[in-house]
mmCIF file of the C-alpha atoms, coordinates in Angstrom:
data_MODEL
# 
_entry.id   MODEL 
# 
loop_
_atom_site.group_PDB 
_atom_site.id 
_atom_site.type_symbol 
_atom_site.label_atom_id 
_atom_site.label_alt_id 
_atom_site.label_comp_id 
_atom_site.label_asym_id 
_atom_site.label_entity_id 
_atom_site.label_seq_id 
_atom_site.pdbx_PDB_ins_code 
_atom_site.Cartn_x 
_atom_site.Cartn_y 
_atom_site.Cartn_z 
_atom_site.occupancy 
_atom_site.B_iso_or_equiv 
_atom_site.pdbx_formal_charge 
_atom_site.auth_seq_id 
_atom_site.auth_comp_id 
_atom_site.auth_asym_id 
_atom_site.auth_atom_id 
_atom_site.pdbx_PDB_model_num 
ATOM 1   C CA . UNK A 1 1   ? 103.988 42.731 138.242 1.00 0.00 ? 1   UNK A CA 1 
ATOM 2   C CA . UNK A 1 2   ? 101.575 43.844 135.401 1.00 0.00 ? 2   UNK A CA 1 
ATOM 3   C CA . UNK A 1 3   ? 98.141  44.200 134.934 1.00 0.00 ? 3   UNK A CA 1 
ATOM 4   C CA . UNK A 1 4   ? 96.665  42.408 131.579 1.00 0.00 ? 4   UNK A CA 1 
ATOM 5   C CA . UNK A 1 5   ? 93.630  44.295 129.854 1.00 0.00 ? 5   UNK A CA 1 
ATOM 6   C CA . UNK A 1 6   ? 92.901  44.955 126.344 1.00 0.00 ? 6   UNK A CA 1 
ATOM 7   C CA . UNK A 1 7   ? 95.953  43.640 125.042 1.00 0.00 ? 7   UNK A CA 1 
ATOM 8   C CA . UNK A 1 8   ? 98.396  45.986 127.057 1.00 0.00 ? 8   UNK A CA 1 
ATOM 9   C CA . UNK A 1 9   ? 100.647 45.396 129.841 1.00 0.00 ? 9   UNK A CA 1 
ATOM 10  C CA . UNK A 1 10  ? 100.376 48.026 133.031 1.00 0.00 ? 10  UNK A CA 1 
ATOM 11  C CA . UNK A 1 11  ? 103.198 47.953 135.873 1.00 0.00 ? 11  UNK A CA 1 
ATOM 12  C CA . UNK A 1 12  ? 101.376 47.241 138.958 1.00 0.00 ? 12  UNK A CA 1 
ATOM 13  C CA . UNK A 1 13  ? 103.825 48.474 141.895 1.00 0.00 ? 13  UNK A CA 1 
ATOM 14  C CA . UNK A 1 14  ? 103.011 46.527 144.737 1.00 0.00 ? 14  UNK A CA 1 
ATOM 15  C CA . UNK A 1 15  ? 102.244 48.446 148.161 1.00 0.00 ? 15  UNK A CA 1 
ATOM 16  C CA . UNK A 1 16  ? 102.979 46.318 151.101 1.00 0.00 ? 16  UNK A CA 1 
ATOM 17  C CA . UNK A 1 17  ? 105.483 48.351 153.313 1.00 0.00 ? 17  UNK A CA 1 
ATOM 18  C CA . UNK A 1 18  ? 104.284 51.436 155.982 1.00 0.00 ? 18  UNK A CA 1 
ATOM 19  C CA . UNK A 1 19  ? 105.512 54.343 153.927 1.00 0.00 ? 19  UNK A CA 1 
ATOM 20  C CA . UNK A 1 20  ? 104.860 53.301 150.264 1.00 0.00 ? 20  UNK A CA 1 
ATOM 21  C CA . UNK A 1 21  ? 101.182 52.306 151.355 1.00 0.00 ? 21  UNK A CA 1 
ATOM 22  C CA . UNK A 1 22  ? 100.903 55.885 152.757 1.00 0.00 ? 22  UNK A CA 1 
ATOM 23  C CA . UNK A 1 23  ? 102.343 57.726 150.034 1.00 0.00 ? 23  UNK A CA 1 
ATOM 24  C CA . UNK A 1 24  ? 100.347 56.146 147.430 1.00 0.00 ? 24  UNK A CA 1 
ATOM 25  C CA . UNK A 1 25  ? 99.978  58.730 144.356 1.00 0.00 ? 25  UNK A CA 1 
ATOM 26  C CA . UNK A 1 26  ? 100.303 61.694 146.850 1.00 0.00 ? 26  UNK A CA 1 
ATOM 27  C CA . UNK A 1 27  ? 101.950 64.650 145.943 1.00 0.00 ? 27  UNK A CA 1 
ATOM 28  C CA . UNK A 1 28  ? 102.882 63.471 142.638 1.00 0.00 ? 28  UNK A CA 1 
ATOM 29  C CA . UNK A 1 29  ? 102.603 66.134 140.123 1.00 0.00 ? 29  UNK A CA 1 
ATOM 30  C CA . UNK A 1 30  ? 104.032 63.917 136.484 1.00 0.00 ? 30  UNK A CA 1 
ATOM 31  C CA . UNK A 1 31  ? 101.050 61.902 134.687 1.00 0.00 ? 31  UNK A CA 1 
ATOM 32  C CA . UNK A 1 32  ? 100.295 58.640 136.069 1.00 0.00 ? 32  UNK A CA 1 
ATOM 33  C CA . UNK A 1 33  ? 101.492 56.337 133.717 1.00 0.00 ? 33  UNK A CA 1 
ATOM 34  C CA . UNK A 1 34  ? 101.407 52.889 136.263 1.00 0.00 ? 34  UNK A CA 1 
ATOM 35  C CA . UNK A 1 35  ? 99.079  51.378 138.824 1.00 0.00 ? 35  UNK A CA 1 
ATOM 36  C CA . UNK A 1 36  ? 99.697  50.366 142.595 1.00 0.00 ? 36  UNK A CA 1 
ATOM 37  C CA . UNK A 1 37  ? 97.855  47.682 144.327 1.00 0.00 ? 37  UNK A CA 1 
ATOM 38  C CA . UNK A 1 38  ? 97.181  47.623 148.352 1.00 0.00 ? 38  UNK A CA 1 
ATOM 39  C CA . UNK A 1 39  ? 97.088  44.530 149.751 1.00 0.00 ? 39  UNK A CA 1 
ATOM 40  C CA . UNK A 1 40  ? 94.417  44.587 153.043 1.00 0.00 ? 40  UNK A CA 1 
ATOM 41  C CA . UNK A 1 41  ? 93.055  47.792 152.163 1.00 0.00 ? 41  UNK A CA 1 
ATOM 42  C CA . UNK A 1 42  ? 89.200  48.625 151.828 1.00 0.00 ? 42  UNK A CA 1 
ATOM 43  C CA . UNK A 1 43  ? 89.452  52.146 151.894 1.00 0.00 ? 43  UNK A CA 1 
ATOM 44  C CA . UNK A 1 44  ? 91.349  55.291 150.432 1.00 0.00 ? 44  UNK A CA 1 
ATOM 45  C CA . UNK A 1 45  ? 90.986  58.926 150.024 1.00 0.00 ? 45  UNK A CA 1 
ATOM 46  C CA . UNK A 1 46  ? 92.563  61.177 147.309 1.00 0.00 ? 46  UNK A CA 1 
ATOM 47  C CA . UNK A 1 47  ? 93.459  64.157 149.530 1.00 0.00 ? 47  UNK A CA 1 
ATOM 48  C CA . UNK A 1 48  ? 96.888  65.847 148.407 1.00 0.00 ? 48  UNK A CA 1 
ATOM 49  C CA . UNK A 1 49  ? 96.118  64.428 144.891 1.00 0.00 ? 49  UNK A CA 1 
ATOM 50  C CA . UNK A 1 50  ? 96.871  66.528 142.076 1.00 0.00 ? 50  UNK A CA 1 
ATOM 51  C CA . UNK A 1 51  ? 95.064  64.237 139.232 1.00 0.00 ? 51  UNK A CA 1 
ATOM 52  C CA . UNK A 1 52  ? 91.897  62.242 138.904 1.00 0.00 ? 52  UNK A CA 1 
ATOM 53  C CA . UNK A 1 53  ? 92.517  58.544 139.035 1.00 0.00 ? 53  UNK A CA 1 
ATOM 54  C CA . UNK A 1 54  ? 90.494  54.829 138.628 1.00 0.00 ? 54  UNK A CA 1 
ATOM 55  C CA . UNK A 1 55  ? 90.197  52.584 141.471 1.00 0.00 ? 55  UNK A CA 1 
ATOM 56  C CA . UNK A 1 56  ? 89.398  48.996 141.179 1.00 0.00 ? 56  UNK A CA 1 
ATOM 57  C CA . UNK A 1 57  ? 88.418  46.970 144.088 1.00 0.00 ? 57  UNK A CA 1 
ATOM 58  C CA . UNK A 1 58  ? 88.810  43.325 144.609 1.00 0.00 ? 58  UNK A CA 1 
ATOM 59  C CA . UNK A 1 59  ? 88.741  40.200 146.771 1.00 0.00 ? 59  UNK A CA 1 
ATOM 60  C CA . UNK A 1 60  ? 91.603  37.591 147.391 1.00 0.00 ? 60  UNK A CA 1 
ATOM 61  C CA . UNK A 1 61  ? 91.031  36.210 144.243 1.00 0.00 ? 61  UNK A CA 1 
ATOM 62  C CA . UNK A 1 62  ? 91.072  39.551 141.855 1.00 0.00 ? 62  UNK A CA 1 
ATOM 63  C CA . UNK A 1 63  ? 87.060  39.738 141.072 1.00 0.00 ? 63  UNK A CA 1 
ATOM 64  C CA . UNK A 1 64  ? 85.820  43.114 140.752 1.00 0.00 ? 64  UNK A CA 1 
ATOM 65  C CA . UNK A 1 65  ? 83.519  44.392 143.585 1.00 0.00 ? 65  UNK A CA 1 
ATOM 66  C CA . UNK A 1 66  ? 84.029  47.817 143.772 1.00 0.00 ? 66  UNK A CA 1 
ATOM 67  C CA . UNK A 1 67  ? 84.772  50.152 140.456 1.00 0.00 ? 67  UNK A CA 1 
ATOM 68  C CA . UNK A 1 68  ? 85.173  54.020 140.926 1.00 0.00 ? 68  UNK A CA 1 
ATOM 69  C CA . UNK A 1 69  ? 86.187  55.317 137.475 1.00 0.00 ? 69  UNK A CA 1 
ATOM 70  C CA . UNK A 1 70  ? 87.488  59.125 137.313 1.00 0.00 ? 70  UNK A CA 1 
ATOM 71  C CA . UNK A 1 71  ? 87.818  59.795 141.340 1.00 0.00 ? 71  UNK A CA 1 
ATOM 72  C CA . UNK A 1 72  ? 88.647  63.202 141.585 1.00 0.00 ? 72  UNK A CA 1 
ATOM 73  C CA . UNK A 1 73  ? 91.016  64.872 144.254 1.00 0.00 ? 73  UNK A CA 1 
ATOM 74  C CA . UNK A 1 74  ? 90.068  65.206 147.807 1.00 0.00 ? 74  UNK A CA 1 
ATOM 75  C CA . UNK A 1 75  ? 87.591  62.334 147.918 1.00 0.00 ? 75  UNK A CA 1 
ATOM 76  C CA . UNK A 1 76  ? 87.302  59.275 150.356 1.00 0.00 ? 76  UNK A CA 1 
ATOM 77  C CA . UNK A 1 77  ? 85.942  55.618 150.039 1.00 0.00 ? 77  UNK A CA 1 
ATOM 78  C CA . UNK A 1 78  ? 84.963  54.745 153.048 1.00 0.00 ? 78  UNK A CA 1 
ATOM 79  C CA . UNK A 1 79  ? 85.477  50.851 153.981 1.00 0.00 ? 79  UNK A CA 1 
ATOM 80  C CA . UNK A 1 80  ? 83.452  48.352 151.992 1.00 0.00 ? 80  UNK A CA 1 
ATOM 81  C CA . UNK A 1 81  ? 82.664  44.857 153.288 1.00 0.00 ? 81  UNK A CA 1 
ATOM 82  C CA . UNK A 1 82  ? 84.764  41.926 151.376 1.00 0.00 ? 82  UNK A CA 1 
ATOM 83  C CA . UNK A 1 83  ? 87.550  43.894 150.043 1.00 0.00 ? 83  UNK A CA 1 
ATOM 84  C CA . UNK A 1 84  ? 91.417  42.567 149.896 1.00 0.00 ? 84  UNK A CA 1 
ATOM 85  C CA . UNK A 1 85  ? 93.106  44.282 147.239 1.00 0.00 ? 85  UNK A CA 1 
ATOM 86  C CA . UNK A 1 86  ? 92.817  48.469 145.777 1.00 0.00 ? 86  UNK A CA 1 
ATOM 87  C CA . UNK A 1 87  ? 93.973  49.237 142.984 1.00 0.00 ? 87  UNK A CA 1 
ATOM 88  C CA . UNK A 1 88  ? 94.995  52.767 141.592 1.00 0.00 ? 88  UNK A CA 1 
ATOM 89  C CA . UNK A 1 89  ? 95.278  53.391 138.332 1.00 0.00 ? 89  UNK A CA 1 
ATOM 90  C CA . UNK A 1 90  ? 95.289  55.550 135.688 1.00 0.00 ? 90  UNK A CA 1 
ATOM 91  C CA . UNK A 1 91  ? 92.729  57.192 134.430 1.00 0.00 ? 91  UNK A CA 1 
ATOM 92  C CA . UNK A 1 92  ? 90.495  55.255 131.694 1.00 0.00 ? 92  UNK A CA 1 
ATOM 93  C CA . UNK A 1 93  ? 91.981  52.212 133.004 1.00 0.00 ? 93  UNK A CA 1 
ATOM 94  C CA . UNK A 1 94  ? 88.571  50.869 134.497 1.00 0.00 ? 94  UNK A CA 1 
ATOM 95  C CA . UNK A 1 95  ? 86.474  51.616 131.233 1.00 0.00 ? 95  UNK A CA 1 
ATOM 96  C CA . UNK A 1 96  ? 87.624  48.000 130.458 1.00 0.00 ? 96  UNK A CA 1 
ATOM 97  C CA . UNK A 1 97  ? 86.437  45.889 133.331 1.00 0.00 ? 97  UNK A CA 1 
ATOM 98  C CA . UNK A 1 98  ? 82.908  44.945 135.249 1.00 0.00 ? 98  UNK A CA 1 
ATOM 99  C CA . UNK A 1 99  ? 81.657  43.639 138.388 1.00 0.00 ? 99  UNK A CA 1 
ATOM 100 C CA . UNK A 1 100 ? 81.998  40.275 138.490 1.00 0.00 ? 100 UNK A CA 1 
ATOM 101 C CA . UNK A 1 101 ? 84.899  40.480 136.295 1.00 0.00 ? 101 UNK A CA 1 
ATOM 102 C CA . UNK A 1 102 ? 88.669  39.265 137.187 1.00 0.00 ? 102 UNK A CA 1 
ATOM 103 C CA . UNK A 1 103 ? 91.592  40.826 137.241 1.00 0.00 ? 103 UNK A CA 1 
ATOM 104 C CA . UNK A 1 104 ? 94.490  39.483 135.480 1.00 0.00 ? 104 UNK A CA 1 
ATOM 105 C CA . UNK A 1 105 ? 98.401  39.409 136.992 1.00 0.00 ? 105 UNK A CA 1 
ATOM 106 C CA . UNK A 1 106 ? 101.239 38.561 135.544 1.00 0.00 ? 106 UNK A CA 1 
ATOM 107 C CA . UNK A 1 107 ? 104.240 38.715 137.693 1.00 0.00 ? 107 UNK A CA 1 
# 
């Protein structure tokens, strides 16, 4: 699946299985160079992160509720109210997008 902004295509890996939603970016040490969504999830941290990266929150229906551009390493988000999907990205990803604004998927 891919994330439309700006006129670019970003492969959005989806994480929906126990060890891939755990994992997340963790421990990865090469740039970040796609995004991964979590279905059901309203929180994360960034502990055992080596690299700053953009989260964009959303409900069912992809509008922006949440954004958290530049989250450094070792950092949580606790749970926020009306949240279905986070999204990790790479950095400067979120410059493009505001609240209120939707999220476009192309499988």
């Amino acid at each position: 699946m891919y994330l439309l902004y700006n006129k670019k295509k970003l492969e959005i890996e989806d994480c929906t299985t126990f060890g891939s939603r755990l994992k997340g970016f963790m421990l990865q040490k090469k740039p970040i160079e796609k995004g991964k969504r979590f279905p059901k999830c309203n929180s994360i941290h960034t502990f055992f992160m080596f690299q700053q990266i953009d989260v964009i929150m959303t409900d069912k229906n992809n509008r922006i509720i949440k954004i958290y551009p530049h989250l450094k390493k070792r950092r949580i988000i606790l749970p926020k109210k009306n949240i279905y999907y986070t999204y990790e990205l790479p950095i400067n990803t979120c410059q493009h997008y505001q609240l209120g604004d939707y999220l476009k998927i192309e499988s």
